[in-house]
C-alpha beads as a LAMMPS data file, in Angstrom:
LAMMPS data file: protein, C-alpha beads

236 atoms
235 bonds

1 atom types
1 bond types

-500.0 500.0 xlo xhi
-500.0 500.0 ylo yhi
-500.0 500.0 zlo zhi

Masses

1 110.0

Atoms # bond

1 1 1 -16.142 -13.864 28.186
2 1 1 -16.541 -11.387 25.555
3 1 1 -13.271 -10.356 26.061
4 1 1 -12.074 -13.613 25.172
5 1 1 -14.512 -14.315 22.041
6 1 1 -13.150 -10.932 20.685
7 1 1 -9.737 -11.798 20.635
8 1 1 -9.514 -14.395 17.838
9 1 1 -11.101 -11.923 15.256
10 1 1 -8.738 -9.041 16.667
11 1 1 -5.712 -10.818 16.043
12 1 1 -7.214 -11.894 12.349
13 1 1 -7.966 -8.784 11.700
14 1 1 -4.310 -7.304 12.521
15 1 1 -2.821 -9.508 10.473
16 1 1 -4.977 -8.999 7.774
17 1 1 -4.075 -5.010 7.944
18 1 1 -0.626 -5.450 7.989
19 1 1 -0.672 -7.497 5.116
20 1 1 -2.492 -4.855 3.880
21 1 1 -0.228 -2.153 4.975
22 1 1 2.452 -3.491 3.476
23 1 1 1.363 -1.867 0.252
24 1 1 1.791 1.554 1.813
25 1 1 4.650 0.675 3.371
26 1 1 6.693 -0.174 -0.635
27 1 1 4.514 2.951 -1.817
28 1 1 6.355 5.432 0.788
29 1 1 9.528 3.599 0.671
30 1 1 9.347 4.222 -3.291
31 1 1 8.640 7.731 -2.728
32 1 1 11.059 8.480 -0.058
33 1 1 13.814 7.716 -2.005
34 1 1 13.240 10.644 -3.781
35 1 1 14.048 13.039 -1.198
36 1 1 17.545 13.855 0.540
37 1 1 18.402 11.230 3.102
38 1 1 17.511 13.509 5.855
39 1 1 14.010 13.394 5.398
40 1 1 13.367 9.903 4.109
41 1 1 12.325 9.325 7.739
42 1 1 10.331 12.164 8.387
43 1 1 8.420 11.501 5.214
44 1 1 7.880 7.541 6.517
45 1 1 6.810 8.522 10.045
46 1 1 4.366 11.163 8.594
47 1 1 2.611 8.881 5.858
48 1 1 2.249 6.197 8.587
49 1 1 1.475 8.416 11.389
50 1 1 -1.317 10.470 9.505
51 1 1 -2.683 7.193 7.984
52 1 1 -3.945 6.616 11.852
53 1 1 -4.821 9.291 12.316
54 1 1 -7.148 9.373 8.434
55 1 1 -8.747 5.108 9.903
56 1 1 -9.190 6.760 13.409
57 1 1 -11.180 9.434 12.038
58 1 1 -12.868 7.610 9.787
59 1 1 -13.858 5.252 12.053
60 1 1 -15.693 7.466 13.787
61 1 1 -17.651 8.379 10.008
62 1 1 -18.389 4.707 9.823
63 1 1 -22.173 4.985 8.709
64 1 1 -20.942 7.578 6.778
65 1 1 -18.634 4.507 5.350
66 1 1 -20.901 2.319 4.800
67 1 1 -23.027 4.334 2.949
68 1 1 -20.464 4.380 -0.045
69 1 1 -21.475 1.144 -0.332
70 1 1 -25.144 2.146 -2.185
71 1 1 -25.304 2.295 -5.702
72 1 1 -25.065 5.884 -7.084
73 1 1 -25.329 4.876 -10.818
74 1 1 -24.967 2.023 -13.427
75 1 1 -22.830 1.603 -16.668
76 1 1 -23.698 -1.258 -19.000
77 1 1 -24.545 -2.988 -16.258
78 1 1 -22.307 -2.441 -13.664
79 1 1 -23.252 -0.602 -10.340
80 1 1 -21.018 2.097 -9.590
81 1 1 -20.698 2.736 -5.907
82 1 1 -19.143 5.502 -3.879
83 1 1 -16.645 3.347 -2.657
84 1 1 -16.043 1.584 -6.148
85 1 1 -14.746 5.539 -8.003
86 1 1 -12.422 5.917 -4.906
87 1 1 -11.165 2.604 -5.607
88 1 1 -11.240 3.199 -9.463
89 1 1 -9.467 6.594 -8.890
90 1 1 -6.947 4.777 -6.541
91 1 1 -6.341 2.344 -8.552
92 1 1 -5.672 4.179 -11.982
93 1 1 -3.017 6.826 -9.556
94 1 1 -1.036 3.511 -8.184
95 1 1 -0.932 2.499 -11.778
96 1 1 0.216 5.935 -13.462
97 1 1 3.071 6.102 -10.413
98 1 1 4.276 2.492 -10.751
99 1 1 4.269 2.893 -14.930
100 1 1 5.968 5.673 -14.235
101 1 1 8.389 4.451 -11.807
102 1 1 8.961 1.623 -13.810
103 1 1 9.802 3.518 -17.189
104 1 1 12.177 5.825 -15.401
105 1 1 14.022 2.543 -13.564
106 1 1 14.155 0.440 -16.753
107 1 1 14.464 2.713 -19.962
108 1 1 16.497 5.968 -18.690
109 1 1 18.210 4.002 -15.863
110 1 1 19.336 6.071 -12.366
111 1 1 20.452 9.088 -13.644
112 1 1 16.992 9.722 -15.012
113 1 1 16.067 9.960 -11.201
114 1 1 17.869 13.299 -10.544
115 1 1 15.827 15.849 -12.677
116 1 1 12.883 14.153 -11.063
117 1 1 14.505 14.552 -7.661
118 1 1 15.414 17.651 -7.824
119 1 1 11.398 18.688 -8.691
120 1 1 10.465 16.741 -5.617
121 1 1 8.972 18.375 -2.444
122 1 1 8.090 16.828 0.916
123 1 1 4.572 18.440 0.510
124 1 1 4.263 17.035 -2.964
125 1 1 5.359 13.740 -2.301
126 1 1 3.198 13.600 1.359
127 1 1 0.126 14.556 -0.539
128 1 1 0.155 11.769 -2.678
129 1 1 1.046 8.904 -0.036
130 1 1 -2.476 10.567 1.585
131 1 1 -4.117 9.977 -1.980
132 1 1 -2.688 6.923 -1.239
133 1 1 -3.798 6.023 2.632
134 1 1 -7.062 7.603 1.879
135 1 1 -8.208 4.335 -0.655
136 1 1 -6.416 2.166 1.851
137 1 1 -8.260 3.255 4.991
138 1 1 -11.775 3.029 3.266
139 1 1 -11.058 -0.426 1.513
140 1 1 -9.738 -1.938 5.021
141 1 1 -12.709 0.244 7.223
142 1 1 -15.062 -1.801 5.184
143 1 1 -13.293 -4.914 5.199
144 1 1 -12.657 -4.596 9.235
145 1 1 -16.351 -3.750 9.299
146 1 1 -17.233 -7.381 7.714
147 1 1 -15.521 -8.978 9.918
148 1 1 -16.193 -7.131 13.187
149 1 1 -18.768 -5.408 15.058
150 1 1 -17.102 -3.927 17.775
151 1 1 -15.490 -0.607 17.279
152 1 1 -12.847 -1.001 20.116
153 1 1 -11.521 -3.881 18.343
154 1 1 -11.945 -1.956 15.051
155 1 1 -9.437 1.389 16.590
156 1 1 -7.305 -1.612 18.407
157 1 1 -6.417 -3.142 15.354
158 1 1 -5.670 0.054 13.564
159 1 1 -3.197 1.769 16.333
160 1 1 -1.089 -2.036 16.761
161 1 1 -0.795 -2.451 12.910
162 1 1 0.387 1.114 12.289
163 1 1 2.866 0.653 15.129
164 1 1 3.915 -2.537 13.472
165 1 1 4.116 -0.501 10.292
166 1 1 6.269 2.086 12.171
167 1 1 8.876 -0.498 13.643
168 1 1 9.072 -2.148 9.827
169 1 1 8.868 0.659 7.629
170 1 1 12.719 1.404 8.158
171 1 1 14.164 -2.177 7.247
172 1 1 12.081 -2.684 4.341
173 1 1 13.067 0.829 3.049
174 1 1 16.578 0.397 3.278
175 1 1 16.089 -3.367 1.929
176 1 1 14.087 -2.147 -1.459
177 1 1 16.999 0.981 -1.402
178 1 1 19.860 -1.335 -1.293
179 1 1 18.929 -3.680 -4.013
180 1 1 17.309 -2.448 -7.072
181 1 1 16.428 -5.546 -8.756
182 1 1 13.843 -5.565 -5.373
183 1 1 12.537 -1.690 -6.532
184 1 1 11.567 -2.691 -9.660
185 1 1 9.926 -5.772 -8.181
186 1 1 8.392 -3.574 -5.689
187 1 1 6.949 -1.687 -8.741
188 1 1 5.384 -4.264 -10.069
189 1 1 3.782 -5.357 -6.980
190 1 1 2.223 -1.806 -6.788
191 1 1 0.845 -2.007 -10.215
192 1 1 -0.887 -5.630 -9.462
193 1 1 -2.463 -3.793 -6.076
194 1 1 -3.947 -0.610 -8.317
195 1 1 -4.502 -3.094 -11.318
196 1 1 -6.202 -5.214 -8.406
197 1 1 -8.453 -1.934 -6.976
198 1 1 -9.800 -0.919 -10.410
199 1 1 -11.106 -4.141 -10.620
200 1 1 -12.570 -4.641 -7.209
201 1 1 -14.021 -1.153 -8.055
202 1 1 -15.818 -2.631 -11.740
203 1 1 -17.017 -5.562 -8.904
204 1 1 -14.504 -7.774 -10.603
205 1 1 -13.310 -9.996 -7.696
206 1 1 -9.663 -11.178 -7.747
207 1 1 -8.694 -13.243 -4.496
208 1 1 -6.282 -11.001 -2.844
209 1 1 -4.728 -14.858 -1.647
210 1 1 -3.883 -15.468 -5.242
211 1 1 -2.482 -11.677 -5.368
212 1 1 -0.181 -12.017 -2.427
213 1 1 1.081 -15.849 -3.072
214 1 1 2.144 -14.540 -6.178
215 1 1 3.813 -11.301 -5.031
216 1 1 5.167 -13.857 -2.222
217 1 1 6.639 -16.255 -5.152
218 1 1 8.092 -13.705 -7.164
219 1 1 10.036 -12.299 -4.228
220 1 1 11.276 -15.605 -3.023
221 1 1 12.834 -16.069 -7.001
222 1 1 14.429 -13.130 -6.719
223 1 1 15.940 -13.566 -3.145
224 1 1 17.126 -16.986 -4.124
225 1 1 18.605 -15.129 -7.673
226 1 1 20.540 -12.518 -5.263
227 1 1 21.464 -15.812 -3.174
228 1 1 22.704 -17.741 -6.115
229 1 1 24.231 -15.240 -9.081
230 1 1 27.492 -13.586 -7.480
231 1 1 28.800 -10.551 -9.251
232 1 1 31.467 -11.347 -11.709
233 1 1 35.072 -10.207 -10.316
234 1 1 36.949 -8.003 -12.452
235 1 1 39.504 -9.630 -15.302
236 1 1 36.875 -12.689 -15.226

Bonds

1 1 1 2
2 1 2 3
3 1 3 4
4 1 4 5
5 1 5 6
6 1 6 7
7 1 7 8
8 1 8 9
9 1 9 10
10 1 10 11
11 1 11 12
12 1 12 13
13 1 13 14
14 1 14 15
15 1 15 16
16 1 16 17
17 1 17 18
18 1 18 19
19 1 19 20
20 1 20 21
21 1 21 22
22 1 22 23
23 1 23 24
24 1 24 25
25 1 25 26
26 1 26 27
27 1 27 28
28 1 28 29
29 1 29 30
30 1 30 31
31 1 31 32
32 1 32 33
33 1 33 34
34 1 34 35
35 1 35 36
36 1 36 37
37 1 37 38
38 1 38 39
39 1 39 40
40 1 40 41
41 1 41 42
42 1 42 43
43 1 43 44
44 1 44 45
45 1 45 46
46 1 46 47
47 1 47 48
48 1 48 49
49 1 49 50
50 1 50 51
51 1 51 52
52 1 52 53
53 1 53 54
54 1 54 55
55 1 55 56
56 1 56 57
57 1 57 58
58 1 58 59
59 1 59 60
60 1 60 61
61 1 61 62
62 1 62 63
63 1 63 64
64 1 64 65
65 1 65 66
66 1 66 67
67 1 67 68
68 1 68 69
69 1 69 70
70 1 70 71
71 1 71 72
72 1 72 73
73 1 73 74
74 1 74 75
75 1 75 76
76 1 76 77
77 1 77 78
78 1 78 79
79 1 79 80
80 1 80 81
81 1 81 82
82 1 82 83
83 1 83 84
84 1 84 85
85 1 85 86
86 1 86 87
87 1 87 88
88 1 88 89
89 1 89 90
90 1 90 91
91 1 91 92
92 1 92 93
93 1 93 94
94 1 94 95
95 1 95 96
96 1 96 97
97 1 97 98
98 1 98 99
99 1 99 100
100 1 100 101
101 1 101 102
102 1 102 103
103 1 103 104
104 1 104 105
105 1 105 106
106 1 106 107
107 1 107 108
108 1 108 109
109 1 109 110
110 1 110 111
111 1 111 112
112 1 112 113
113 1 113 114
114 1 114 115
115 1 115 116
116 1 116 117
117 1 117 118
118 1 118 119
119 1 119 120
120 1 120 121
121 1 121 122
122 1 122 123
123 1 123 124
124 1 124 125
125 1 125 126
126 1 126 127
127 1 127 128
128 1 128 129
129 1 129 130
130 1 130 131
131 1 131 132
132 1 132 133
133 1 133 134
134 1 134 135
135 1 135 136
136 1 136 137
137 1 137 138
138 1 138 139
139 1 139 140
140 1 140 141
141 1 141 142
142 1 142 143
143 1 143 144
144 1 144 145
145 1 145 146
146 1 146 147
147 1 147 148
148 1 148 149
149 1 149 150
150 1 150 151
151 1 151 152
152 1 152 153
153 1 153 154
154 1 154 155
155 1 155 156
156 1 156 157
157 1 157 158
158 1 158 159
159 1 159 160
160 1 160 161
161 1 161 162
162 1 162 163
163 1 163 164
164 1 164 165
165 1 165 166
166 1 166 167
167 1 167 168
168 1 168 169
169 1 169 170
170 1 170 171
171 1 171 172
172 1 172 173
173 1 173 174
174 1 174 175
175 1 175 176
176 1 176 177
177 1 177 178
178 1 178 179
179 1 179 180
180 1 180 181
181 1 181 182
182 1 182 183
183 1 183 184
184 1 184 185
185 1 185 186
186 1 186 187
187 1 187 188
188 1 188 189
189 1 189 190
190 1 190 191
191 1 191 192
192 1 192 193
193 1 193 194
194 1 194 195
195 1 195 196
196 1 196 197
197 1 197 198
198 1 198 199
199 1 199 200
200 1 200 201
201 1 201 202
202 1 202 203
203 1 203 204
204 1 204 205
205 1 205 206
206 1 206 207
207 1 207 208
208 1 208 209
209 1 209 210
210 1 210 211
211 1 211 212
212 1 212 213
213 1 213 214
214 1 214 215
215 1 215 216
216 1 216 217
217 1 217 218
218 1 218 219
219 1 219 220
220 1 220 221
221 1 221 222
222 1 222 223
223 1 223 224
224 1 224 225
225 1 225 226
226 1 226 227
227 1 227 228
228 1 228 229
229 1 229 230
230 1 230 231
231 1 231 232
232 1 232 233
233 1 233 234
234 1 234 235
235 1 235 236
């Protein structure tokens, strides 16, 4: 019977951490494109794979987790918590890489890409999808714990959403890769997610519903735009 009364809340709280994944899953795609096709994969598999890894181990810190939620100190007015300057500091990096991202896409077009390609490293671009995974794990460890008590449901969850993450981090790659209207879009999405964490981390709550039906909206315009507006065929 407990079995059974454990099973609604494990298959809520899946589906609420691959929605959340999903934000990794653009962030690595983004970064992956910067190396040589060869390792595009190896760079996916490892970001995903050592995420696990980084919610299985800090699973087992959870009262170590939960602590960040105490107030270490207060500026006019506002508590600032442990968990609130990793999501501050996680939030201003996803904003300075999508900016960034952004600027290089729209103002100095492709070619811009290829200095900055040929600077980046595997190691380089793996430590920062950890920077990354690390504000991820602790905002969904405390979520999960919310919801949840049981930490076999808790380690459940995590292993089936990063295999889901595994089987779908390919096709969305090479989806965002083929169509660079979808990049930039991508971009954007990543700077309402770290625009979205420094806020959570001031205690500013923004329903992550409203975040994702709009993220949701804006993709469906532009799949319908791709759908609808054919390239023009020479001489026309």
């Amino acid at each position: 019977m407990q079995l059974a009364d454990n099973i609604v809340p494990l298959l809520t709280l899946i589906v609420l951490e691959t929605i959340l994944g999903i934000d990794n899953i653009i962030f690595i795609s983004i970064l992956a494109d910067k190396l040589p096709d060869e390792q595009r994969d190896k760079l996916r598999y490892w970001g995903i794979g050592l995420s696990m890894v980084m919610r299985l181990g800090l699973l087992a810190l959870i009262a170590w987790i939960m602590q960040l939620d105490q107030t270490l100190f207060v500026i006019s007015g506002i508590a600032i918590t442990g968990k609130g300057l990793i999501l501050l500091a996680g939030g201003l990096f996803l904003i300075y890489k999508s900016t960034k991202e952004i600027y290089h896409k729209a103002e100095l077009g492709d070619d811009a890409n290829a200095p900055d390609t040929a600077k980046a490293t595997f190691r380089d671009l793996l430590i920062q999808v950890l920077i990354l995974d690390m504000v991820f794990s602790i905002d969904s460890i405390i979520t999960a714990v919310g919801m949840v008590e049981q930490l076999w449901v808790m380690y459940t969850a995590v292993i089936v959403t990063v295999g889901i993450m595994m089987v779908a981090s390919k096709p969305i790659a090479s989806f965002i890769s083929r169509h660079p209207s979808f990049k930039v879009l991508a971009l954007c999405f990543l700077l309402i997610i770290g625009m979205s964490l420094v806020a959570e981390g001031l205690h500013v709550e923004i329903p992550k519903g409203y975040i994702y039906f709009s993220m949701a909206f804006a993709f469906l315009v532009d799949v319908i735009q791709m759908k609808t507006v054919r390239p023009s065929k020479p001489g026309n």
